[in-house]
ZAMARGU-4260 file (C-alpha; in steps of 0.2 Angstrom, whole numbers, plus 5000, padded with zeros to 4 digits):
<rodrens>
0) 5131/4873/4987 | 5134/4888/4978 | 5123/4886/4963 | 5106/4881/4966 | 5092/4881/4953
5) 5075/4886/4955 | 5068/4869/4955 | 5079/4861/4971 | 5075/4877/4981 | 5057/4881/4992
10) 5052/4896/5004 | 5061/4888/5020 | 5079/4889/5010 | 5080/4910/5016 | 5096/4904/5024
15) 5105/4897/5008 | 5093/4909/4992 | 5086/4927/5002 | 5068/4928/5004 | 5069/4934/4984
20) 5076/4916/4980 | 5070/4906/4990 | 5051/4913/4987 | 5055/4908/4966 | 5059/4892/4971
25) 5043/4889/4980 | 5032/4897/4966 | 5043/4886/4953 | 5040/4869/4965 | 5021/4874/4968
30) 5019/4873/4947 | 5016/4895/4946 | 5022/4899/4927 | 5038/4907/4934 | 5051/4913/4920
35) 5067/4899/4923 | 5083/4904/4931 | 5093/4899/4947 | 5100/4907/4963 | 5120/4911/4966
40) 5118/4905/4985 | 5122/4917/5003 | 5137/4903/5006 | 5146/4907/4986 | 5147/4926/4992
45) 5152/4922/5008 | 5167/4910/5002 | 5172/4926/4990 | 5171/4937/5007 | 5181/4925/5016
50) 5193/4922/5001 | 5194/4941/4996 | 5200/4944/5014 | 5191/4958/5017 | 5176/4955/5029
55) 5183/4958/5044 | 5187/4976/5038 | 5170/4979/5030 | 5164/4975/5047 | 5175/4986/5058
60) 5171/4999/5044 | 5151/4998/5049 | 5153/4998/5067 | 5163/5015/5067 | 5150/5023/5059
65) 5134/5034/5064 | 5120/5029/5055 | 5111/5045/5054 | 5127/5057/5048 | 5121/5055/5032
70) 5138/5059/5023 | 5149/5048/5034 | 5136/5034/5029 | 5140/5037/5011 | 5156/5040/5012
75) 5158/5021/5021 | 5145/5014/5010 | 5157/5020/4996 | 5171/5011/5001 | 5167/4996/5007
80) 5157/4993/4989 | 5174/4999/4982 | 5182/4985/4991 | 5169/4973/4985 | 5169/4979/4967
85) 5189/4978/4963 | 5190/4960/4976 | 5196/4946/4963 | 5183/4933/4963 | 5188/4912/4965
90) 5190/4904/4950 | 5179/4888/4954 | 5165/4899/4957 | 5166/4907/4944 | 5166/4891/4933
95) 5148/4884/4942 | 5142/4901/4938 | 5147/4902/4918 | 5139/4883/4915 | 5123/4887/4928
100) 5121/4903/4915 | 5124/4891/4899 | 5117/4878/4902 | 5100/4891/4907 | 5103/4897/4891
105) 5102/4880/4881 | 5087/4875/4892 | 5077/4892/4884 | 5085/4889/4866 | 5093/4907/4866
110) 5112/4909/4865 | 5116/4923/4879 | 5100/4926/4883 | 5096/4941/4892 | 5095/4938/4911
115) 5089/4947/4926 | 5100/4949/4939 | 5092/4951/4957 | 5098/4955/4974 | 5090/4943/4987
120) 5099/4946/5006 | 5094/4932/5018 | 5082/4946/5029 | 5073/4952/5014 | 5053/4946/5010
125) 5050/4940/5029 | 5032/4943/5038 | 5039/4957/5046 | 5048/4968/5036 | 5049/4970/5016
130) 5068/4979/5014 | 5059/4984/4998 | 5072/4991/4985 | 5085/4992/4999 | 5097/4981/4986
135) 5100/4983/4967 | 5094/4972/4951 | 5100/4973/4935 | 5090/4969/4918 | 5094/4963/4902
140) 5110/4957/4907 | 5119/4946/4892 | 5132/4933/4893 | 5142/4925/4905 | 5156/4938/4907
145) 5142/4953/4909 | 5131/4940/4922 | 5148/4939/4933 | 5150/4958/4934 | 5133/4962/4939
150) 5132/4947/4951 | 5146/4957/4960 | 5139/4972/4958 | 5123/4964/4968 | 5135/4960/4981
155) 5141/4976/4983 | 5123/4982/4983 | 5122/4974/5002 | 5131/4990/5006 | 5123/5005/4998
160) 5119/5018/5011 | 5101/5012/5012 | 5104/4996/5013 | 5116/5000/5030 | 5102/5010/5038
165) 5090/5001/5036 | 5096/4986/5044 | 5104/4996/5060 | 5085/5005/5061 | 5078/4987/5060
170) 5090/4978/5071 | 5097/4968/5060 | 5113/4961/5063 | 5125/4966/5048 | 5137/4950/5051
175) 5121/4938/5048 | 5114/4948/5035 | 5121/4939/5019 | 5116/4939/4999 | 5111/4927/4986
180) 5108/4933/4967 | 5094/4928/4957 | 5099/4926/4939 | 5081/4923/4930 | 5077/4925/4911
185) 5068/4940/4908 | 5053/4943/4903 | 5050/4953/4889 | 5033/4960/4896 | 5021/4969/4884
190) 5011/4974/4901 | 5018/4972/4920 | 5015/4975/4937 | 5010/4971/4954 | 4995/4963/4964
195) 4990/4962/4982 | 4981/4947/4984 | 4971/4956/4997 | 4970/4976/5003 | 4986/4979/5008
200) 4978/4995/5020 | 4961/4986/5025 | 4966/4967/5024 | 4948/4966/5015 | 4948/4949/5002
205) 4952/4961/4987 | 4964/4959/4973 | 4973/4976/4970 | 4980/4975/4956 | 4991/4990/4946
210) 4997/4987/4931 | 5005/4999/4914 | 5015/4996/4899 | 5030/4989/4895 | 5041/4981/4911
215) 5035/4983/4928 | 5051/4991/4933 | 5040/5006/4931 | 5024/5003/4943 | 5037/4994/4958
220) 5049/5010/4957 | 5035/5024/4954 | 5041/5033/4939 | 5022/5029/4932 | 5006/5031/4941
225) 4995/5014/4934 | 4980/5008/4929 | 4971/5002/4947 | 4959/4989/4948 | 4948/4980/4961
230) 4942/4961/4960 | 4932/4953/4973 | 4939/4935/4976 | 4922/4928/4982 | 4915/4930/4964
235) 4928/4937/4952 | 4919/4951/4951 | 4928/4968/4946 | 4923/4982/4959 | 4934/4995/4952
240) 4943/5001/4937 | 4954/5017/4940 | 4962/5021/4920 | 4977/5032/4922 | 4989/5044/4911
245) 5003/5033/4907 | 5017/5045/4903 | 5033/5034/4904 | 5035/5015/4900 | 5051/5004/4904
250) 5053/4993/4885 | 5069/4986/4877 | 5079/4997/4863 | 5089/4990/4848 | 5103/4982/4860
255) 5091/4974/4870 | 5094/4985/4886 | 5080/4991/4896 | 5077/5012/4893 | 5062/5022/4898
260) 5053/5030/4886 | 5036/5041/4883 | 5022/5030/4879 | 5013/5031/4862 | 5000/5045/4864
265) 4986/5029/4859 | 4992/5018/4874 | 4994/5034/4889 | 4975/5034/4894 | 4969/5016/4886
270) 4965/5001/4898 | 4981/4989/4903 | 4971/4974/4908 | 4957/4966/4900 | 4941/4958/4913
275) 4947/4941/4907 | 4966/4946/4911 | 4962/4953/4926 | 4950/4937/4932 | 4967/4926/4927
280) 4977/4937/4938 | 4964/4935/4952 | 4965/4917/4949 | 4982/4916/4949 | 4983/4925/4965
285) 4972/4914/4976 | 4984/4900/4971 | 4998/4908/4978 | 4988/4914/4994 | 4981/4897/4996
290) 4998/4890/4994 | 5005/4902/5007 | 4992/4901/5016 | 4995/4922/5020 | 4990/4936/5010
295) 5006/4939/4996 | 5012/4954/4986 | 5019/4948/4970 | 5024/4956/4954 | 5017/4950/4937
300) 5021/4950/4917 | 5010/4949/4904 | 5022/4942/4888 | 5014/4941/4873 | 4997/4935/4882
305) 5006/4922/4894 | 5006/4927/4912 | 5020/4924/4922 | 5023/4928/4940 | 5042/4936/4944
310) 5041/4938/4963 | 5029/4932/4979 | 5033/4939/4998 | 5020/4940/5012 | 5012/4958/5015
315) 5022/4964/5029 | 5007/4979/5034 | 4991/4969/5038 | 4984/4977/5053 | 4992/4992/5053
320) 4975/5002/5050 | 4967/5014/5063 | 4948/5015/5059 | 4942/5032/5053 | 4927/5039/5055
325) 4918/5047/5041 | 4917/5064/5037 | 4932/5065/5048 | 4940/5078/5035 | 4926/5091/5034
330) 4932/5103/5046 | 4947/5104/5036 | 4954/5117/5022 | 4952/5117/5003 | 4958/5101/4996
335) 4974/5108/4987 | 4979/5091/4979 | 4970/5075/4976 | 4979/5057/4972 | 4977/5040/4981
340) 4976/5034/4997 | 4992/5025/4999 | 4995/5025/5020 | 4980/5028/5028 | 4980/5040/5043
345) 4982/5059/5046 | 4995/5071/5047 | 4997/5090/5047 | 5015/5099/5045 | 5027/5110/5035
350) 5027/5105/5016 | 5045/5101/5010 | 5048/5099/4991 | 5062/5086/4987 | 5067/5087/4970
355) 5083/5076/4970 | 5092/5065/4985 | 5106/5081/4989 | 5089/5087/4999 | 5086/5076/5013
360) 5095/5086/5026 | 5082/5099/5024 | 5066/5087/5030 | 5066/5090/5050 | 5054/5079/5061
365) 5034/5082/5058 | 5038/5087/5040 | 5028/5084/5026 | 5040/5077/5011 | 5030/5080/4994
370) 5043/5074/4978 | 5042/5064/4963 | 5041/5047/4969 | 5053/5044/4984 | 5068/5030/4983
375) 5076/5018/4995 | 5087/5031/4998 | 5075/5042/5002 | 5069/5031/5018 | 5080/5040/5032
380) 5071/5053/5028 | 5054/5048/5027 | 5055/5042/5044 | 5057/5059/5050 | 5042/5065/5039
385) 5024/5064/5047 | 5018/5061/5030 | 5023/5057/5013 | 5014/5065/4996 | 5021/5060/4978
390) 5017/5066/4959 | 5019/5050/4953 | 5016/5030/4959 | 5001/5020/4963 | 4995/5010/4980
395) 5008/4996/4978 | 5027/5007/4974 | 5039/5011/4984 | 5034/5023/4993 | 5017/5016/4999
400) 5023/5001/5004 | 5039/5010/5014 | 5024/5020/5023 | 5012/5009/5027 | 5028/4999/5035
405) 5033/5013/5044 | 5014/5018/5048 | 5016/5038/5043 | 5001/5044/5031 | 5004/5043/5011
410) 4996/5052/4996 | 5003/5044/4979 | 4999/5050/4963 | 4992/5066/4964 | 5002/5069/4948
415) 5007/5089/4954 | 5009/5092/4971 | 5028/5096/4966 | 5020/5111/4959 | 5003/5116/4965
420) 5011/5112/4985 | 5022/5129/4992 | 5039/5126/5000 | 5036/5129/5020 | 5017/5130/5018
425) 5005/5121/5032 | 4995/5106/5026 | 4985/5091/5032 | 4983/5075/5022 | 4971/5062/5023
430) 4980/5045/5019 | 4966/5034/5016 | 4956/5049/5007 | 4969/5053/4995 | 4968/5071/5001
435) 4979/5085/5005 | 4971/5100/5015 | 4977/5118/5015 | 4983/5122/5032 | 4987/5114/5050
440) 4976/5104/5058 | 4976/5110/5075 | 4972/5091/5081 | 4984/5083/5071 | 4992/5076/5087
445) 4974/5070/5093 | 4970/5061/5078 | 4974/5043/5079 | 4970/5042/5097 | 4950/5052/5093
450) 4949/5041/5077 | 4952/5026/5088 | 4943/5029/5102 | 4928/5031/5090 | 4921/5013/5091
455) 4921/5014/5112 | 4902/5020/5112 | 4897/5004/5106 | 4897/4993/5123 | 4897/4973/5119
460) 4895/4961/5134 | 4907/4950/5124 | 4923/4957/5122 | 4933/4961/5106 | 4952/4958/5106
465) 4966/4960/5095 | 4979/4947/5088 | 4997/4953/5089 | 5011/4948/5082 | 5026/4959/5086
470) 5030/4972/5100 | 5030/4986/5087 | 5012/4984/5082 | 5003/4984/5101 | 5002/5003/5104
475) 4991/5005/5085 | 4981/4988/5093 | 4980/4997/5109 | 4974/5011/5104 | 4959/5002/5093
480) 4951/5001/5111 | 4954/4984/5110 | 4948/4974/5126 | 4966/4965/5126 | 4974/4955/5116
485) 4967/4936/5114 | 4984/4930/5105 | 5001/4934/5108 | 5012/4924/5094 | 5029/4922/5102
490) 5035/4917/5086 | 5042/4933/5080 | 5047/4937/5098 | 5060/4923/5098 | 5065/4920/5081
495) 5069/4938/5073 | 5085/4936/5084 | 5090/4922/5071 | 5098/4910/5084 | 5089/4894/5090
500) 5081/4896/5103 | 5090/4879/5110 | 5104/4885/5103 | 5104/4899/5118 | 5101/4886/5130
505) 5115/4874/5125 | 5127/4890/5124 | 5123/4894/5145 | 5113/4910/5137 | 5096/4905/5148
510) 5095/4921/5155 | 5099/4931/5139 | 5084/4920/5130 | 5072/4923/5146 | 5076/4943/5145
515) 5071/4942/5124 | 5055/4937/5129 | 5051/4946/5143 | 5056/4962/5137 | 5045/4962/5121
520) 5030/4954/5130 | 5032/4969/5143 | 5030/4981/5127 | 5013/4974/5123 | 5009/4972/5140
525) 5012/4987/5144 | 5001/4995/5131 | 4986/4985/5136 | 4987/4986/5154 | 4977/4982/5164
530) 4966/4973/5151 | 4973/4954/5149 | 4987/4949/5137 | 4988/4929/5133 | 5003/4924/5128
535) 5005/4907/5116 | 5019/4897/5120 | 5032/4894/5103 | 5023/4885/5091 | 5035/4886/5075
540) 5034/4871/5065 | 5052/4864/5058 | 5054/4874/5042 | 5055/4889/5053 | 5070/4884/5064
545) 5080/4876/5049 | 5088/4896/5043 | 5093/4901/5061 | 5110/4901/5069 | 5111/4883/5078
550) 5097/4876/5068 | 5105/4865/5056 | 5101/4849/5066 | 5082/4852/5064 | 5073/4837/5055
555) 5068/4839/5037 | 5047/4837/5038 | 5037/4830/5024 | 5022/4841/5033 | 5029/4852/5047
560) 5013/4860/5051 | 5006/4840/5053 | 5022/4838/5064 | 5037/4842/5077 | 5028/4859/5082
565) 5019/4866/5098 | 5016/4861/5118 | 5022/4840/5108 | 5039/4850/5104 | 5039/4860/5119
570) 5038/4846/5130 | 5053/4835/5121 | 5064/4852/5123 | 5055/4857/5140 | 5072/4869/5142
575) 5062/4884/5130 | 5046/4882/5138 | 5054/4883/5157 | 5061/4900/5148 | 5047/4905/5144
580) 5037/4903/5157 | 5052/4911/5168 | 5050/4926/5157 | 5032/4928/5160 | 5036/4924/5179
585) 5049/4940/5180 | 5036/4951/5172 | 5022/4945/5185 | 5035/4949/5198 | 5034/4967/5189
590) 5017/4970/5191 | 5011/4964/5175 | 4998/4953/5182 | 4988/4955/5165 | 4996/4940/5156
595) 4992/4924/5155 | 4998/4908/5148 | 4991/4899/5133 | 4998/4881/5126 | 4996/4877/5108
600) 4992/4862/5097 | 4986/4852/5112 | 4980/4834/5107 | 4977/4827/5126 | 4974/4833/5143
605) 4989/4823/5149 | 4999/4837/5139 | 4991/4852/5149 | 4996/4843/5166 | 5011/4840/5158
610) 5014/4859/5156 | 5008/4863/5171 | 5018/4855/5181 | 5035/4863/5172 | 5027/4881/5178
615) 5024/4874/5195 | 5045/4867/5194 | 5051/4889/5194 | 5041/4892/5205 | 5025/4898/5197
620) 5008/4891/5199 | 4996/4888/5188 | 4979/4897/5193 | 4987/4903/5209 | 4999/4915/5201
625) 4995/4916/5184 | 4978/4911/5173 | 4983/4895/5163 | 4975/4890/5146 | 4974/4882/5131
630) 4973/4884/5111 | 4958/4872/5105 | 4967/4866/5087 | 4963/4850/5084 | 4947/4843/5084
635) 4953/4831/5098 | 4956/4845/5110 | 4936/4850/5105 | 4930/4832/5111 | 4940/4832/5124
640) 4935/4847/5132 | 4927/4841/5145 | 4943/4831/5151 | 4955/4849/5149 | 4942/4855/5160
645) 4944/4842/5174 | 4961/4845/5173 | 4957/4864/5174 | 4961/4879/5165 | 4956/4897/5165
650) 4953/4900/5147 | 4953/4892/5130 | 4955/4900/5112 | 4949/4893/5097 | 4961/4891/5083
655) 4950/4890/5069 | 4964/4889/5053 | 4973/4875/5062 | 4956/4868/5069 | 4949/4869/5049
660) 4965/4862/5042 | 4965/4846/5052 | 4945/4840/5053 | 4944/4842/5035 | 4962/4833/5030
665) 4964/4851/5021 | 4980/4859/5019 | 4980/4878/5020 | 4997/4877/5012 | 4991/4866/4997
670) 4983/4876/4982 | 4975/4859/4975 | 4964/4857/4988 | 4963/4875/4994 | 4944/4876/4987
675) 4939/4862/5001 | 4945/4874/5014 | 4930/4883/5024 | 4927/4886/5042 | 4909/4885/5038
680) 4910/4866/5035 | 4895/4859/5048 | 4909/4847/5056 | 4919/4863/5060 | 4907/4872/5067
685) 4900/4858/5079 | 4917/4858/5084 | 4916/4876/5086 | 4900/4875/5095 | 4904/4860/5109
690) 4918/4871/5114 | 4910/4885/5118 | 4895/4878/5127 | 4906/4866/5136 | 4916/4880/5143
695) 4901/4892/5146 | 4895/4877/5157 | 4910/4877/5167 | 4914/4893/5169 | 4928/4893/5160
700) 4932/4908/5146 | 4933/4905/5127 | 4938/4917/5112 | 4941/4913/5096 | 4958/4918/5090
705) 4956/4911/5072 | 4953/4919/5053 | 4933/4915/5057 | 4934/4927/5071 | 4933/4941/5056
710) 4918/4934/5047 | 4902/4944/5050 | 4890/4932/5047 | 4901/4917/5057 | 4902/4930/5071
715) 4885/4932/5076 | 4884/4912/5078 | 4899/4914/5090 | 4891/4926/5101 | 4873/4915/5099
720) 4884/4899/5105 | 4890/4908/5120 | 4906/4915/5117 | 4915/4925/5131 | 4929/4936/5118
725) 4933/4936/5099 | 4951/4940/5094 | 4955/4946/5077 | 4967/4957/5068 | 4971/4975/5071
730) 4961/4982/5056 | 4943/4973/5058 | 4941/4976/5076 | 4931/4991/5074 | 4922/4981/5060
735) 4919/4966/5073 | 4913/4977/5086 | 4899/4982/5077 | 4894/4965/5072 | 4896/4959/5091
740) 4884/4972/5095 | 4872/4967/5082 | 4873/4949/5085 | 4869/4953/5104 | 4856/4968/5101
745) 4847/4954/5091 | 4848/4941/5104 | 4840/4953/5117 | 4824/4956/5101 | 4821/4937/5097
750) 4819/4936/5118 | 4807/4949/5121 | 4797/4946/5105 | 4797/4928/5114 | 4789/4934/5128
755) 4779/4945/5120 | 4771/4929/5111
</rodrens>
């Protein structure tokens, strides 16, 4: 399968399209107006590896290399995309690609009809990590002999410099790190850009949208800072409307090939997006969120007044937000700059202009980099910079997403910090402000750790944890004052190696799955001791096995999240859960009492004893040795939970997307129904409600662990019913705090003026 059109490809083909790909193909199948094209598959550019004979040596050629000396990287970047460029291709694949291309090109009614040519590497778009601009496309592309070439040339992008570090900083293995090729019709946008269908700093239910003239290639790379607007999703109301100066546009010249050029002096300051573009954009993006059932990024085009949607991946920086409190900059210099908050954060250090890439070596740890707009080549660099500040861009380009993915402060668009900023001078800059400060703050180092610790004056009987999702994000969490962490996902744990977990098990590699687990719980175990951890046992429905290494035998699910998934999964393949459960065992017998075990998508109790007893089998006793408990998911598990209790457990967390998914018959997934979806619904919250009491009576402790566990208003009822903890994501803990202490403060009023009656 080396050819694939959009239409036979959905988002759980990463394996055979890259997340780019494979993204399309789900937009395309979900009816999103998507501009037609198809994919030149990860298996056609590893036959032309294999055929060209040269992947053994492009290997060899990566391990010898040190990363971070910057001109052996390029040198070895050089050749190995030399090797690429000048490898003859096979003549069959050649052939499916010249009548895929002709064949698109009769389907539009354009003979050689220009074409967009985009790198998608199987690691790129995933939950948790963007590789944003780390390969190359190519527009206005025309005709089959020109769509070869650049196809090759997309290849060969898998090797830039960039591309190499940022894999080997990631951990990314380059031999299963392959490429597929998007080839999709241009479209010829009059107006373009991106939109967030929520925050992308604060996780608030807002649409950021940035938009300017001409292609969008402008807004993505940052040559432009756009227009910025703000729609709430609740009501389609338009919060915020930020015009900009529009100095450069990306348009088509003579020969149809994509040029920058100034913008007409009417169109610099004038508005991009209409309110009723904007609401259809807003629409647009609750579709695809609904669809996803996750906050997207995705890039859009206005063509002569039809929308179309060019690209959808999950946010990869939710929760990466420490709370600030206000005023926090006061006591601070004169503001020398002002642009956007891009990063939030603070961060003080020595300003150091970079004009063009031959200047990197000169940015030194703790640096501040101020340049134009930073690039993908640029991000070795960055990461040694304590904070980023750029003329030009706007909240969604390059170089705000690359630091709010590697968590350091960002000031975008300030339009001349180039200029106004002196090489080696001090400054601080406010990244959720938008503000750059003359001189050094001398509690720069203090910062996150003062900003974080600013919500522990507010004392809540019921407690407030965090939901994590990877290793990397628990010290941020931690430092939230987070009162532990109610959900442990150990999907990311387990799959970012890319090999079935079975797979490990069938191969006599226990032990190394065993040590995967143990040594990224310990991370976030460590960061929260000796405040509790519960981990959730693997509950990755089928779709998400299907791409690993060993995972080809996984079934093919009309509805995975309806089936093969969680403690009925782990229980046919009791092998993963006994390594699990060995893992958390070895870090007990570490001294890190402070985790506890939690099974998911439990329908009956016999399930529970079921898991209980495999702990008990190495040697591990439930309750005795370690606090046992369960996910409440399904609304059998709520009207059972008297039964569960019988059968004992220590805890119980509320799951309330899965939980709201499966009492209403309401996919999360499915745009068409996504309207019905509310945890509000009277049947889930009596749900909600039984548990909760139920477990109160017994003694037993329950959390919420779910989106509703973020909801104000829903919180105070939580806390009303009885709960013992709420669990929610790293950014709205300080926010869920407050309403905690509210909801209890009024409990306490409504008694005494009881009394008083």
């Amino acid at each position: 399968m080396y050819v694939v059109k959009f239409e036979d490809l959905n988002k759980s083909d990463i394996g055979i399209a890259g997340g780019k790909g494979a993204n399309l193909g789900e937009l395309t199948q979900a009816g999103i107006p998507v501009p037609p094209g198809f994919v030149v598959t990860a298996q056609a550019y590893e036959y032309f590896m294999d055929e060209a004979g040269i992947n053994d040596k492009v290997m060899s050629i990566l391990d010898a290399i040190d990363i971070n000396d910057t001109k052996a990287l390029q040198a070895a970047a050089e050749e190995i995309k030399k090797m690429i460029v000048e490898a003859p291709i096979p003549e069959s694949l050649v052939l499916f690609i010249r009548e895929f291309y002709n064949e698109l090109c009769q389907r539009v009614g354009e003979e050689d009809t220009d074409v967009a040519i985009r790198s998608s590497a199987t690691a790129e778009d995933l939950p948790e990590a963007s590789f944003a601009g780390q390969q190359d496309t190519f527009l206005h592309v025309s005709g089959d002999d020109e769509v070869i070439e650049y196809i090759r040339k997309c290849w060969a992008s898998l090797f830039e410099a960039r591309a190499i570090f940022y894999r080997e900083e990631n951990n990314f293995e380059h031999s299963k790190v392959y490429i597929a090729v998007v080839v999709q019709k241009m479209a010829n946008a009059d107006k373009a850009g991106v939109m967030f269908t929520v925050n992308p700093s604060t996780g608030e239910e807002i649409a950021l949208i940035e938009g300017s003239w001409g292609l969008g290639e402008a807004v993505v790379s940052g040559d432009v800072t756009p227009d910025n607007y703000q729609v709430d999703k609740k009501n389609n109301e338009i919060v915020n409307v930020t015009i900009s100066d529009k100095k450069v546009m990306y348009t088509n010249d003579e020969n149809g090939t994509s040029v920058k050029v100034d913008v007409p002096e009417d169109k610099r300051n004038a508005r991009v997006l209409s309110d009723e573009e904007l609401i259809e954009l807003t629409e647009m993006g609750k579709r695809v969120q609904a669809h996803y059932g996750e906050p997207m990024d995705t890039e859009w085009a206005f063509e002569k007044d039809m929308l179309f949607l060019l690209q959808a991946r999950p946010i990869t920086t939710l929760g990466d937000v420490v709370e600030e409190s206000e005023g926090e900059s006061s006591d601070l210099g004169d503001v020398l700059v002002r642009g956007l908050g891009a990063s939030p954060g603070m961060a003080s250090g020595k300003v150091k202009i970079v004009l063009d890439i031959d200047e990197l070596d000169k940015i030194e740890d703790g640096d501040i980099m101020v340049t134009t707009m930073t690039t993908p080549d640029m991000v070795p660099a960055m990461r040694r910079a304590s904070g980023i500040v750029t003329d030009e861009g706007g909240v969604t380009c390059h170089a705000s997403i690359i630091s709010r993915e590697l968590g350091i402060p960002c000031v975008v668009g300030t339009g001349d910090a180039t200029t106004t900023l002196k090489e080696n001078s001090g400054v601080t800059l406010d990244g959720k402000k938008g503000l750059v400060f003359e001189g050094i703050s001398e509690t720069k180092e203090e910062a996150p750790v003062a900003v974080a610790g600013a919500a522990a004056p507010i004392i809540t009987v019921t407690e407030v944890k965090a939901n994590v999702s990877m290793p990397e994000a628990a010290e941020k969490a931690a430092a939230t004052g987070a009162d532990g962490v109610g959900l442990l996902r150990t999907e990311h744990l387990m799959l970012t190696s890319g090999v079935h977990p079975y797979k490990f098990i069938m191969d006599g590699r226990e032990d190394e799955l065993i040590d995967t687990i143990a040594d990224n719980v310990q991370i976030v175990a460590d960061a929260f001791y000796p405040k509790p951890v519960w981990y959730r046992t693997l509950d990755a429905p089928t779709d998400e096995f299907i791409t690993l290494e060993g995972g080809e035998n996984e079934p093919r699910e009309h509805n995975p999240m309806l089936g093969w998934r969680g403690i009925r999964r782990e229980l046919d393949q009791p092998e993963i859960l006994k390594c699990e459960f060995k893992a958390i065992k070895k870090l007990h017998e570490k001294g890190y009492t402070n985790i506890g075990i939690m099974i998911p998508l439990s329908q009956s109790p016999e399930e529970l004893k079921q898991a209980k007893a495999l702990c008990s089998e190495i040697g591990f006793e439930p309750h005795k040795d370690v606090d046992f408990g369960m996910m409440v998911e399904i609304p059998a598990a709520a009207i059972m939970i008297d039964e569960y209790i019988k059968v004992g457990i220590d805890f119980v967390s509320l799951g309330t997307n899965d939980l709201t998914q499966y009492t209403l018959a309401v996919d999360r997934n499915n745009e068409f129904v996504a309207k019905h979806y509310t945890e509000e619904h009277p049947a889930v919250m009596k749900l909600i409600e039984r548990t909760i009491r139920k477990c109160a009576e017994a003694g037993v402790k329950c959390s919420i662990c779910g989106q509703a566990g973020s909801v104000p208003h829903i919180v105070e009822k939580l806390v009303a019913f009885g709960i013992s903890s709420v669990s929610s994501n790293t950014d709205a803990i300080a926010d869920v705090r407050k309403t905690v202490a509210r909801a209890e403060q009024k409990i306490i009023l409504d008694a005494a003026r009881k009394r008083l009656e």
